[in-house]
C-alpha positions in Angstrom: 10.7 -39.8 20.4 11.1 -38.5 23.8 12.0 -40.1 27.2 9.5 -39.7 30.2 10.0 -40.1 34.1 6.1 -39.3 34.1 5.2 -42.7 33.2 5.7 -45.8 35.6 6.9 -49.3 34.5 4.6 -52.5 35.2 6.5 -56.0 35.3 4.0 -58.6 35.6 2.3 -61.4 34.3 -2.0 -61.7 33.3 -3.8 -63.9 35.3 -6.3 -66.3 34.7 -9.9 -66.5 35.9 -8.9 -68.9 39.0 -5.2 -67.0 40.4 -7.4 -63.9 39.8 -10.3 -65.1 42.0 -7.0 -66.3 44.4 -5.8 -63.3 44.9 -9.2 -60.9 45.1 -9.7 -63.3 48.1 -6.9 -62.8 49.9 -7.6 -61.8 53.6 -5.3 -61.7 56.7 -1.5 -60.9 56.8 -1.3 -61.6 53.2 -3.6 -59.3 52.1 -1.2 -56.8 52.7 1.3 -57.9 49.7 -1.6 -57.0 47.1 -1.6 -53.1 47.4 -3.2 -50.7 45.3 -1.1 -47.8 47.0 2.4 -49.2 48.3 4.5 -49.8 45.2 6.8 -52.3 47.7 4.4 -54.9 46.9 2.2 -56.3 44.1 -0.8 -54.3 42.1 -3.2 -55.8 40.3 -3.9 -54.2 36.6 -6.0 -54.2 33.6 -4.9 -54.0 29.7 -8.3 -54.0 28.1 -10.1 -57.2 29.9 -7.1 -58.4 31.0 -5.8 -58.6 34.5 -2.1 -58.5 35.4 -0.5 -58.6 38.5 2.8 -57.3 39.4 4.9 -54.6 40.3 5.5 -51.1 39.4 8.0 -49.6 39.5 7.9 -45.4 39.9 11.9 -44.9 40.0 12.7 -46.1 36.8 14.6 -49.9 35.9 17.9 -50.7 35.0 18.7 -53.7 33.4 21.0 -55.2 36.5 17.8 -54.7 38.5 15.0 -55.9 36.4 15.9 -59.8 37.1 15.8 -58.5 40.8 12.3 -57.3 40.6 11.2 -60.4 38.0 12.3 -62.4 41.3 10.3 -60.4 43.5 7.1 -60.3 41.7 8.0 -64.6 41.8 8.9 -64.8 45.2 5.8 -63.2 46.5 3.5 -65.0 44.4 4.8 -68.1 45.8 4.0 -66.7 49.1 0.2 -66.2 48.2 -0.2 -69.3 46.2 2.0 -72.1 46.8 0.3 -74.5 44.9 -0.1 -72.5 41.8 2.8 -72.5 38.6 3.8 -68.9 37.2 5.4 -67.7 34.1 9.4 -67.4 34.0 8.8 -64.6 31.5 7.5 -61.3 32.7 6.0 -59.0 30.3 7.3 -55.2 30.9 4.1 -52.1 30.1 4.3 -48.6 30.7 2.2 -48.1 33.4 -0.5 -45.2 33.5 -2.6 -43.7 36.4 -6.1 -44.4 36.8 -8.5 -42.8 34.4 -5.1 -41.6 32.2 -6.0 -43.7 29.1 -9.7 -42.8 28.8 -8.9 -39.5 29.1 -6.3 -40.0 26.4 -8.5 -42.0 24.2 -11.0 -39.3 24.2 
């Protein structure tokens, strides 16, 4: 097995129909923190059906730094929905780019 900086990591957590509906509505300031293009801020991201939101992360992680960006992913969730309860455990993917996997799978 061979090591890659090609790929990206994802740390985030799936969302649920309503936090997912949530967040496509954001508008404003806030919008801003759900980026499909800065990696300072969050993405949103399918696995199959699924829809995740969190952060990836192009520069590779280091274990003293993946609690950091667990509390960063948090932190700004908070910020868009106050009201709402999050996971303490963050699921960690290998990230690919758009359109990667079909072409893979084909």
């Amino acid at each position: 097995m061979e090591l890659s900086k090609q790929h990206h990591l994802f740390v985030g957590f799936k969302l649920d129909t309503s936090l997912r509906r949530q967040l496509e509505g954001l508008t404003g300031p806030d919008r801003r923190y759900l980026s499909s293009d800065d990696s300072t801020f969050l993405r949103m991201c399918r696995l199959g059906d699924a829809v995740y939101v969190g952060k990836v992360i192009e520069d590779g992680l280091t274990t003293g730094s993946i609690e950091d960006v667990k509390r960063n992913v948090l932190s700004i969730m908070r910020r868009l929905c106050p009201e709402e309860r999050f996971p303490s455990d963050l699921a960690v993917m290998v990230a690919l780019p758009d359109g990667a996997a079909s072409a893979r799978d084909s």
